[in-house]
Structures are given as C-alpha cells and as structure tokens.
Residue, then its C-alpha position, 0 to 999 in steps of 0.5 A: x500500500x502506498x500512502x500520500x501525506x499532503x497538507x503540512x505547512x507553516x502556520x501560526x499558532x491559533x491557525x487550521x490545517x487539513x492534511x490528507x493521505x491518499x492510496x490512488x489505485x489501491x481500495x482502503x474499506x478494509x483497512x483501519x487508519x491513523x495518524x501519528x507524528x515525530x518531532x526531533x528528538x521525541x519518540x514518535x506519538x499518537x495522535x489519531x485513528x479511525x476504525x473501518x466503521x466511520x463513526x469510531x475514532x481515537x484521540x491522543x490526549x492533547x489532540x482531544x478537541x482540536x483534530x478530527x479525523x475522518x475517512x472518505x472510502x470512495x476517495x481512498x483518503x483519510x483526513x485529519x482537520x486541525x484547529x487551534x494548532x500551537x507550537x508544541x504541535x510541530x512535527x513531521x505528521x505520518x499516516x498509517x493504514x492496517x487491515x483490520x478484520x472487523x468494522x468495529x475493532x478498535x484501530x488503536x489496537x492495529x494502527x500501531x508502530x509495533x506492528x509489522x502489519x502496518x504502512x506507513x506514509x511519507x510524512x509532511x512537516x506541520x510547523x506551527x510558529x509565528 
C-alpha cells in the first residue's frame, strides 16, 4: 500500500490545517487508519485513528478537541482537520493504514508502530510558529 501525506505547512499558532493521505489505485474499506507524528528528538506519538466503521475514532490526549479525523472510502483518503494548532504541535505528521478484520475493532489496537502489519506514509512537516 502506498500512502500520500499532503497538507503540512507553516502556520501560526491559533491557525487550521487539513492534511490528507491518499492510496490512488489501491481500495482502503478494509483497512483501519491513523495518524501519528515525530518531532526531533521525541519518540514518535499518537495522535489519531479511525476504525473501518466511520463513526469510531481515537484521540491522543492533547489532540482531544482540536483534530478530527475522518475517512472518505470512495476517495481512498483519510483526513485529519486541525484547529487551534500551537507550537508544541510541530512535527513531521505520518499516516498509517492496517487491515483490520472487523468494522468495529478498535484501530488503536492495529494502527500501531509495533506492528509489522502496518504502512506507513511519507510524512509532511506541520510547523506551527509565528
């Protein structure tokens, strides 16, 4: 699976951004999707999942209430829309896709750096700074 991340760019603190990753050519209905990111010199975090079933998804803690995301199966894309972005949300953002077997499975638990069943995208820059 070949996923592409776009969306990262510079913006000021307070600002909004959406990022998208795409599969073009490829079928995402069974695959469970998530976003995570890295900034130098930090481990790479969670920052968000979506189940098969569109309406399960999965925040990390200082995301809750600021990003959304969200899947467009007939496009092959998922999103993740952030708001209320702050300088400590730099990063190199990653999206991620899994199979997952069951609509309902808990994409936490298979959109996982652990997991050797996971691909990854290319990652975009998201610098937040004024």
């Amino acid at each position: 699976v070949q996923l592409q991340a776009s969306g990262g760019g510079l913006v000021q603190p307070g600002g909004s951004l959406r990022l998208s990753c795409a599969a073009p050519g490829f079928t995402l209905d069974s695959y469970a999707l998530g976003w995570f990111r890295q900034a130098p010199g930090k481990e790479r975090e969670f920052v968000s999942c979506i189940s098969r079933s569109y309406d399960i998804t999965y925040y990390g803690d200082s995301m809750k209430g600021r990003f959304t995301v969200s899947r467009d199966n007939g496009r092959n894309t998922v999103y993740l829309q952030m708001s209320s972005l702050k300088p400590e949300d730099t990063a190199v953002y990653y999206c991620a896709a899994a199979p997952s077997l069951s609509l309902r499975r808990d994409c936490r638990e298979v959109v996982t750096p652990t997991s050797s069943r996971v691909y990854w995208g290319q990652g975009t820059q998201v610098t937040v700074s004024s």
